[in-house]
N, C-alpha and C positions, 0 to 999 in steps of 0.2 A: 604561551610557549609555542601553539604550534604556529600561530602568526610568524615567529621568530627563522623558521625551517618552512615557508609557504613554497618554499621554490624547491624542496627536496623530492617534490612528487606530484603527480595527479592521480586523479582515477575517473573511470569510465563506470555510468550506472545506466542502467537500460530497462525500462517498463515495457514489458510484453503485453499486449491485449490482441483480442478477436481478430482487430478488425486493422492494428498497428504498432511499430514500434515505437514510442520516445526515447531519445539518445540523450544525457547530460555529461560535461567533461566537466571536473570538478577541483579546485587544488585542496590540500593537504588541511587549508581552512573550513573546508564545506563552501565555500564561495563559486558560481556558477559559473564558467566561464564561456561555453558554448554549447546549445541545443540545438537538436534535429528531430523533426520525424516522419516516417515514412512507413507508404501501406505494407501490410503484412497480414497473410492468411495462416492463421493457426493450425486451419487443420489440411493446410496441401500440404503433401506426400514430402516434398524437399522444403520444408521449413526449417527445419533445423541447417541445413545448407545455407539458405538465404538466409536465415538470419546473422550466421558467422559471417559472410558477404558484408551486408548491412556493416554489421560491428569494423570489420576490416576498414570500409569504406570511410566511417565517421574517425577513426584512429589515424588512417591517413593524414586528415584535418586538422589533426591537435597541435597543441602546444610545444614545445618545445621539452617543456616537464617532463620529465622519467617518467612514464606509464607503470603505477604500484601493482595494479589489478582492474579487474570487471566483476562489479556487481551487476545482481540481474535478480530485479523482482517479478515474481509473478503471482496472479492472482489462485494460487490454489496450495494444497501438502509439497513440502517439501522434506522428502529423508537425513536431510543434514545439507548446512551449508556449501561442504565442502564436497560430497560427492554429488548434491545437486539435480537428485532424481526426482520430477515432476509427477504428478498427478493432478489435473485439474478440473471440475464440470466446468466450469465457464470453457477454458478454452479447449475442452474435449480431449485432456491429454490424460496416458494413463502410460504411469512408470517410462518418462521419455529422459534418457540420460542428457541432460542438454548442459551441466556441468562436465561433462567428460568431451562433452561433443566441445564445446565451443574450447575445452582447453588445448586439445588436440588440432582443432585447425587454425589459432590464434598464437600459440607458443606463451601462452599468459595465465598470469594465477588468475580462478574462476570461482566465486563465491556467490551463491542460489538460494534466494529465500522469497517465502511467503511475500507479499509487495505491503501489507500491513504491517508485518515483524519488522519490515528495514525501513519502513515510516516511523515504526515507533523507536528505532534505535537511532533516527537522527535527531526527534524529538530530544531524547535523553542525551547526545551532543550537545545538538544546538539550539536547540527548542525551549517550551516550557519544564519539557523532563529534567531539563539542568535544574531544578528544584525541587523535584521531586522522587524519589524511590519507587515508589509507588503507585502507577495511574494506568488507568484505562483507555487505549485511544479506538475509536470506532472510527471506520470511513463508510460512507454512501452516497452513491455515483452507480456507475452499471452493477455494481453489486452491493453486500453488506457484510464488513469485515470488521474482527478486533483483533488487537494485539493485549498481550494480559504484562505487564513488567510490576515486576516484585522484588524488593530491594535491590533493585537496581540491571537486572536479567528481563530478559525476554523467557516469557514460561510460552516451551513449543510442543510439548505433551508427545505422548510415545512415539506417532510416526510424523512427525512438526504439524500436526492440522490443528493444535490449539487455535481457540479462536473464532472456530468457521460460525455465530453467531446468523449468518445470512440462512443457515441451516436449522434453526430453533424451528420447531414445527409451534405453528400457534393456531391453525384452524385446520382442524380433523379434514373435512371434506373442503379443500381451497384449492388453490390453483395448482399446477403440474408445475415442479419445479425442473429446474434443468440439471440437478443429482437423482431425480428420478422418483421423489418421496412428493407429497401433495398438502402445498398449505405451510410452507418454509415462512420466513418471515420474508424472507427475499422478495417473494413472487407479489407482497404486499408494498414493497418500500423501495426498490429497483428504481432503477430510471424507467426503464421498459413498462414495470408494470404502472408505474403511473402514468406512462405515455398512454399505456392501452386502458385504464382506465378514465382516463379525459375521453380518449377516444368514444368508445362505449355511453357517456354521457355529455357525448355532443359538442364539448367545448372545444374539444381542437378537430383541425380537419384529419381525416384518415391518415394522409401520409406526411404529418406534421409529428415533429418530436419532441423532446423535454425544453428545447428553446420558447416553442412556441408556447408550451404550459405556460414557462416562468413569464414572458411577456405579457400572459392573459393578467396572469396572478398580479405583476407588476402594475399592471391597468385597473386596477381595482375588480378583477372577473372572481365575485364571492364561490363562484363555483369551482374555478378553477384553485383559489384561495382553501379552499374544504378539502381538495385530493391533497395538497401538501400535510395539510392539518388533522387529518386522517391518519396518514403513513407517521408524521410527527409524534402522535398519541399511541399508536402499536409499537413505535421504536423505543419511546421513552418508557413504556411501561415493561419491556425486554432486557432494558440496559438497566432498569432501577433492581431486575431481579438477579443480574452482574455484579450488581453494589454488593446488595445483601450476601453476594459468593463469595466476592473478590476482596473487598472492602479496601477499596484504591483511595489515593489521595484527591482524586481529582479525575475527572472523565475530560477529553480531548477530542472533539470531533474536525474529522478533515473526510477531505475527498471531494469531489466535483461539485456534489449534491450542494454543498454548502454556501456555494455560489445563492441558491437562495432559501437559507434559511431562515431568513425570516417570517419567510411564510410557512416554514416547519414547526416554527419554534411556540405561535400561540396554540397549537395541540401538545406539540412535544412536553413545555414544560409542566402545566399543570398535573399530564397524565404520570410524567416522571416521577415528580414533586411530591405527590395523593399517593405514588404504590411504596416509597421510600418508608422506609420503620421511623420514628421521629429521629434517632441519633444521630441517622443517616442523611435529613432531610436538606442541610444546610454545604451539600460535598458541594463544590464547584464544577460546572461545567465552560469548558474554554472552546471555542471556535476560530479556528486556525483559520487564516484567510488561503486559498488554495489557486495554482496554474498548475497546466498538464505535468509542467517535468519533473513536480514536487516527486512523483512517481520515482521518477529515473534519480532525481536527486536522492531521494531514500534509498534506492539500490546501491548509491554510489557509495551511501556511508556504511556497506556491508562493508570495502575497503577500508576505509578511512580509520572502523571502530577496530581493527585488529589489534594497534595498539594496545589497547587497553581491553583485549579479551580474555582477561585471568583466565577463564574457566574452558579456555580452548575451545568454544563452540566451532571456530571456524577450520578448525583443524589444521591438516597439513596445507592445504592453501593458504589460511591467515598464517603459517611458519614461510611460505614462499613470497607474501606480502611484504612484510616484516626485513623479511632478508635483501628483498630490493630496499625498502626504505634505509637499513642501515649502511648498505654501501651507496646509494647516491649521498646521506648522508656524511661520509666520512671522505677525509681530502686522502688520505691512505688510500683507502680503497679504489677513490676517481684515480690518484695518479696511475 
């Protein structure tokens, strides 16, 4: 059906990170129609400026399609979609209104979430979620994130940081995380930390990065092969102790990282498989094949899902989405 109405609208999704933005324009199907990305410092004083700029900049470019909204995921708590108030350790923010900001100098409806939750609400679109109510999806890549959906919702827990799994403390005396706590899982299972651990055992050169791991790894480098299969075995045994909480239909892994899972995966699943209860032992795990803008593409279906968001999550912005969609929608309204 919504194939039938693909020209009543697009939407703009936008993955914020450290060190960039990714831009995706998207129509009404979830279908991709044009990306961008471009540097962005998270933590200079006029970010929030340039980033509205940026957004400006790529909207210029578009389609012809009615503009419905901007999604905009990022990697940290979000206080509700619709008012969009950040707090992040990855990218150093804390309580940054960047839903009020960007609506204000864009004149657009603006909806803000976690970059995990609006992965997992495209999954449930147009993903594997379309079969399931119930699943776990985990991403790792510069970080470690989950999104929890239970009959069919996104669970964003009291101030939206449901999820932060990169946070599970697993080694008392372990490395300094970047929320400030020591021995996260993060600091074991990052891209970073397994760069710096290569590092540290000689396999890659100092100012060499996770490319240079996976090449080793790809080369048959056993050493470089054991840091994946290492991080593999802490993740699975983390995620098996999620089963037993959540008891999902199905775990979903995406994000960067999975570009090479395969050398994740002979630590991962045994160590999964051994911590599972027997009921449990036979859940399925899927592996999403992943590109940058899957990011931006998941923000973009903060838009797309208002539709169908009985439960108002998006609030008065998903009511100002909605309201574009019905009058491009209707020949009434155009004339």
């Amino acid at each position: 059906m919504l194939g039938l109405v693909s020209s009543a609208g697009s939407a703009v999704g936008v993955k914020v990170a450290s060190d960039h933005v990714a831009f995706v324009e998207v129509g009404i199907d979830g279908s991709v129609s044009r990306t961008a990305s471009e540097p962005f410092d998270a933590s200079s004083n006029t970010m929030l400026t340039t980033l509205a700029a940026l957004l400006r900049a790529f909207i210029a470019g578009g389609s012809e399609a009615p503009l419905l909204g901007i999604g905009v995921g990022v990697p940290g708590s979000v206080d509700s979609q619709a008012a969009g108030v950040v707090s992040s350790t990855q990218l150093k923010w804390n309580n940054v209104p960047i839903g009020a900001t960007l609506r204000r100098e864009l004149g657009l409806p603006v909806l803000v979430e976690n970059n995990v939750n609006a992965l997992a609400m495209a999954e449930r679109l147009y993903g594997l979620g379309r079969r399931h109510l119930n699943f776990l999806a985990v991403t790792i890549g510069t970080g470690v994130g989950a999104a929890i959906v239970v009959d069919g919702g996104i669970v964003r827990g009291f101030g939206g940081g449901a999820g932060e799994i990169g946070h599970v403390p697993v080694r008392e005396q372990g490395p300094l995380c970047s929320c400030g706590n020591s021995g996260c899982l993060e600091t074991f299972v990052s891209e970073s930390a397994l760069v710096e651990t290569a590092r540290e055992r000689g396999i890659i050169a100092r100012g060499a990065g996770i490319a240079a791991l996976r090449d080793a790894a790809d080369q048959g480098n056993s050493e470089a092969i054991a840091v994946f299969g290492e991080a593999g075995h802490l993740l699975g045994r983390v995620i098996a102790g999620l089963v037993h909480v959540l008891d999902p239909e199905i775990v979903i892994l995406l994000g960067e990282g999975t570009a090479g899972w395969h050398h994740w995966s002979f630590g991962f699943e045994p160590a999964f498989r051994a911590a599972l209860i027997p009921a449990r032992r036979s859940i399925p795990v899927a592996v999403e094949t992943w590109q940058d803008a899957s990011w931006a593409q998941g923000a973009a279906t903060l838009v797309l899902a208002t539709p169908f968001d009985a439960e108002g999550v998006a609030g008065e912005q998903g009511d100002l989405v909605r309201q574009r969609l019905v009058q491009q929608a209707s020949p009434q309204e155009r004339a």
